[in-house]
MIDOSE-1310 file (N, C-alpha, C; in nm, 2 decimals, decimal comma, always signed):
residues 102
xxxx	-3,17/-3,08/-0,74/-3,06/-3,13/-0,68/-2,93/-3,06/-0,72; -2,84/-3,04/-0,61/-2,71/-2,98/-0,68/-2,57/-3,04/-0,69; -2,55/-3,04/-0,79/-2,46/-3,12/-0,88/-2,34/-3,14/-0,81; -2,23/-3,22/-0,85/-2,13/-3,25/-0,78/-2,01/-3,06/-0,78
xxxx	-2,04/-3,08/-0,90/-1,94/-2,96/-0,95/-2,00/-2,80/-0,83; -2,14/-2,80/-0,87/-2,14/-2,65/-0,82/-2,13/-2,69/-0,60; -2,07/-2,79/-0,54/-2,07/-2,81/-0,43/-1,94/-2,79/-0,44; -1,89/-2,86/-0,46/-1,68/-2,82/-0,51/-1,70/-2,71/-0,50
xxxx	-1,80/-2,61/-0,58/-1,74/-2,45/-0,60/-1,75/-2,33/-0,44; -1,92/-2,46/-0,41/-1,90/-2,38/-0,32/-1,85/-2,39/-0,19; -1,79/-2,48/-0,18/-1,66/-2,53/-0,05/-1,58/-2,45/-0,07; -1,52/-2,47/-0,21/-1,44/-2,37/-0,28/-1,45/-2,29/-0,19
xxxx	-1,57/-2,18/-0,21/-1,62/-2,02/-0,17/-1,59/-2,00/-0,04; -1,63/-2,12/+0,05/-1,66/-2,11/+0,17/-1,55/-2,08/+0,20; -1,44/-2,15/+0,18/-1,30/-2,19/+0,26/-1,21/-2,05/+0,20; -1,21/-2,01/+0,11/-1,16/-1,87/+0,04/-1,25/-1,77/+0,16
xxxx	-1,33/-1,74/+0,19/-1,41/-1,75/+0,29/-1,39/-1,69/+0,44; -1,37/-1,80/+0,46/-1,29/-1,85/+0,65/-1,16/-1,81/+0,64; -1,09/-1,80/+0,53/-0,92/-1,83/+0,51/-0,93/-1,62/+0,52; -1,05/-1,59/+0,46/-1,01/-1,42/+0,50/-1,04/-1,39/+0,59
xxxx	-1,13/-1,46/+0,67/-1,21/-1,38/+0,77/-1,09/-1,38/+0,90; -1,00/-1,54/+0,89/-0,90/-1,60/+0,93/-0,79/-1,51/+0,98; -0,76/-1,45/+0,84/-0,64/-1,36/+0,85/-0,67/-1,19/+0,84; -0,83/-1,17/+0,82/-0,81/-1,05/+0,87/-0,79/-1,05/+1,06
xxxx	-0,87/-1,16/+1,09/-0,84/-1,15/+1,25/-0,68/-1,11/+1,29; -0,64/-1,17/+1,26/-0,48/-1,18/+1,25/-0,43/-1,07/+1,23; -0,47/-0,96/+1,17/-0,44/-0,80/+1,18/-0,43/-0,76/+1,32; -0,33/-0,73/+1,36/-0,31/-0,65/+1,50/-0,30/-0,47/+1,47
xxxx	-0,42/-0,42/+1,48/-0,40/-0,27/+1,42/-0,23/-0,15/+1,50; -0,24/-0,24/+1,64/-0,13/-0,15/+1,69/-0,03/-0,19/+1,64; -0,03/-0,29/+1,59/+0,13/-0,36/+1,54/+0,16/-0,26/+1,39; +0,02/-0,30/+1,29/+0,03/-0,14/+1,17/+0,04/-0,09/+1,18
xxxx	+0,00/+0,01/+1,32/+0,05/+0,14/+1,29/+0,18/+0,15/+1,39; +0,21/+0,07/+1,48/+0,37/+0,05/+1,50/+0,47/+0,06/+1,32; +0,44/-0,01/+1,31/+0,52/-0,02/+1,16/+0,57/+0,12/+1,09; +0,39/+0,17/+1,07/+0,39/+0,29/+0,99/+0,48/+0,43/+1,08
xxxx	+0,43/+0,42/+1,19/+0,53/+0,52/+1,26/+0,69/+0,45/+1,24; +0,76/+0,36/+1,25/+0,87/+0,33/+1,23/+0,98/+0,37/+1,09; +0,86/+0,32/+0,97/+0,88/+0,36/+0,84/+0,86/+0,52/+0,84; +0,79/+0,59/+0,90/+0,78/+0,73/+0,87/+0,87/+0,79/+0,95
xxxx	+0,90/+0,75/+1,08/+1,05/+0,78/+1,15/+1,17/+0,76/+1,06; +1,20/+0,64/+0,97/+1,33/+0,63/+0,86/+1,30/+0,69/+0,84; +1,23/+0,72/+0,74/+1,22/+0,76/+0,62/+1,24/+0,96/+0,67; +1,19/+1,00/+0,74/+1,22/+1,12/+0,80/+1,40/+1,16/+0,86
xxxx	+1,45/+1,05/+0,89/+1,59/+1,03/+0,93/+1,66/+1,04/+0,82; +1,63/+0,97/+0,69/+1,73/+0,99/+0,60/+1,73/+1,12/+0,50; +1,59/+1,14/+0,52/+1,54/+1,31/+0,48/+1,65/+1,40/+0,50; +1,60/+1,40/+0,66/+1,74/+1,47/+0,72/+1,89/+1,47/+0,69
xxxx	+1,93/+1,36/+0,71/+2,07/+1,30/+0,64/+2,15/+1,37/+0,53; +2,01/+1,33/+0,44/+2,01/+1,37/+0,32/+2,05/+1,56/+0,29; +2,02/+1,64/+0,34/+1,97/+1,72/+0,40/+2,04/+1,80/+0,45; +2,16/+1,68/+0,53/+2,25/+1,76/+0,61/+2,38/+1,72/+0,52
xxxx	+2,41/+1,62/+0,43/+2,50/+1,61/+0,38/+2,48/+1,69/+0,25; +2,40/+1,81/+0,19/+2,44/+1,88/+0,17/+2,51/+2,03/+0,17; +2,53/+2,00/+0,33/+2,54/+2,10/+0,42/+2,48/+2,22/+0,44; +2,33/+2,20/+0,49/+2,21/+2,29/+0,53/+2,23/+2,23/+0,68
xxxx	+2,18/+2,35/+0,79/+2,19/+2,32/+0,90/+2,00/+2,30/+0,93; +1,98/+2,24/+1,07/+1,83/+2,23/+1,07/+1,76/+2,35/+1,12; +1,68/+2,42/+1,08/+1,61/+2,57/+1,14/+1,69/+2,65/+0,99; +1,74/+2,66/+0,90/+1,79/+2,72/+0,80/+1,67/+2,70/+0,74
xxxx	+1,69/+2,81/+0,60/+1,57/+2,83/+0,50/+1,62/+2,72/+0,44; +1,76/+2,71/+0,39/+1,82/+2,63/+0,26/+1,78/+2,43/+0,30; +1,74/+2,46/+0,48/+1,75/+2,30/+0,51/+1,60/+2,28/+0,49; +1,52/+2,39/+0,54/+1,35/+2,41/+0,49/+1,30/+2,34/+0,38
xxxx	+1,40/+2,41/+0,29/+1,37/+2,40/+0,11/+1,39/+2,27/+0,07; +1,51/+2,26/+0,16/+1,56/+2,09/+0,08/+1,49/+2,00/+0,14; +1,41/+2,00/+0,26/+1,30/+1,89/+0,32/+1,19/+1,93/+0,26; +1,13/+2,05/+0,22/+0,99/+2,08/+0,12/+0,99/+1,99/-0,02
xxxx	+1,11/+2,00/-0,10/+1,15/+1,95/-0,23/+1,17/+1,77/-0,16; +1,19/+1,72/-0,05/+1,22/+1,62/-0,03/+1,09/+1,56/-0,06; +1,00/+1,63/+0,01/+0,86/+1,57/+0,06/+0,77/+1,57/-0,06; +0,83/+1,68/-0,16/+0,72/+1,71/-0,27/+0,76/+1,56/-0,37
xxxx	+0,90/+1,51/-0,39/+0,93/+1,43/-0,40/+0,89/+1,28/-0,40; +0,85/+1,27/-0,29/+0,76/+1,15/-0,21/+0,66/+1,13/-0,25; +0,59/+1,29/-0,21/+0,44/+1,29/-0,29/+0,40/+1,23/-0,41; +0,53/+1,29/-0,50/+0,50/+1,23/-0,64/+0,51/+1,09/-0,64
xxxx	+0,65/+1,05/-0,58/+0,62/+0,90/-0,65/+0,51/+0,82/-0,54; +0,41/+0,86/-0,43/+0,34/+0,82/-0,36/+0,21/+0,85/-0,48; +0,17/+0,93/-0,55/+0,06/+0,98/-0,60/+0,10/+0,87/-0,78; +0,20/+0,82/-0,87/+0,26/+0,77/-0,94/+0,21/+0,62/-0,87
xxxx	+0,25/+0,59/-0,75/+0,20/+0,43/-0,75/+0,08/+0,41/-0,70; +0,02/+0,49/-0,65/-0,11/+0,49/-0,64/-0,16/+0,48/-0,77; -0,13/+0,58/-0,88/-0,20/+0,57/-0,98/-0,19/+0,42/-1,08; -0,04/+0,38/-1,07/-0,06/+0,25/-1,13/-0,11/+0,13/-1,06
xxxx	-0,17/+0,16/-0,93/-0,19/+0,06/-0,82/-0,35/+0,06/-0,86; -0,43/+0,18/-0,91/-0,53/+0,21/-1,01/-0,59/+0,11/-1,09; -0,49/+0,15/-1,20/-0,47/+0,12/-1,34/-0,51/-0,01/-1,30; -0,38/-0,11/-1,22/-0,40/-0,23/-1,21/-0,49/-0,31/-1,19
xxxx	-0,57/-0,24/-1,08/-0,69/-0,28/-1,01/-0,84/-0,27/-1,13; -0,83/-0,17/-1,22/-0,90/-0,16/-1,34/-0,88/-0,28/-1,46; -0,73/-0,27/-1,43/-0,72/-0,39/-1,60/-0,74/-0,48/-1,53; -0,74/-0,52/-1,37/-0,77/-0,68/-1,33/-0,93/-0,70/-1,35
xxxx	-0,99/-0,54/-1,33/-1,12/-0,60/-1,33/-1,19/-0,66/-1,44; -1,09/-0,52/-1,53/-1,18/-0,60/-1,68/-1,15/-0,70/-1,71; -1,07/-0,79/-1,69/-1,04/-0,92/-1,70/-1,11/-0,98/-1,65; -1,12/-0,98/-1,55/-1,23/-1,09/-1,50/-1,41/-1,06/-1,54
xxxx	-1,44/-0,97/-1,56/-1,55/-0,93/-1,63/-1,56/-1,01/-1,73; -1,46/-1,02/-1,82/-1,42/-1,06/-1,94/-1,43/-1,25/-1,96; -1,41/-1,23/-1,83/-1,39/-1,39/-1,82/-1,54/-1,44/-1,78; -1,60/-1,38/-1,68/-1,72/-1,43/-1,67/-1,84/-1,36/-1,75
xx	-1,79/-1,33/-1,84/-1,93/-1,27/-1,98/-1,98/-1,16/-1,96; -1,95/-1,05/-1,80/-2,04/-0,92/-1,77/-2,01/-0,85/-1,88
């Protein structure tokens, strides 16, 4: 027979469950990548900006260089939060490892 507690857990489970399956539905992929083109359109605009207020014109080597070093830029701190986005994902696991005795 199964106990009061492990039925709680697994309602629990279930409904943790339904609640994702719920809200992955709810992902509209064209709406994501609406977004992502929007943010990569900024983010490209102020590049530029950036770019142009230090008076490089666009088609110039010097405006080339300053959008190359922009981008290398990005990369880093894109490749920096990835890596603590890592880490994090590692020290969460060993915690919970930790917590259930693996």
């Amino acid at each position: 027979m199964i106990s009061r507690l492990k039925l709680k857990r697994l309602a629990a489970c279930a409904s943790l469950l339904l609640a994702g399956v719920v809200l992955a539905a709810c992902t509209n992929p064209e709406r994501v990548r609406a977004r992502q083109e929007a943010a990569q359109a900024e983010m490209e605009a102020k590049n530029d900006a950036q770019c142009r207020s230090n008076g490089v014109e666009p088609g110039s080597l010097a405006y080339e260089q300053c959008r190359e070093r922009i981008a290398a830029q990005h990369a880093e701190k894109e490749a920096l939060r990835a890596q603590r986005s890592e880490s994090f994902q590692r020290t969460l696991g060993e915690g919970t490892n930790a917590l259930s005795g693996h």
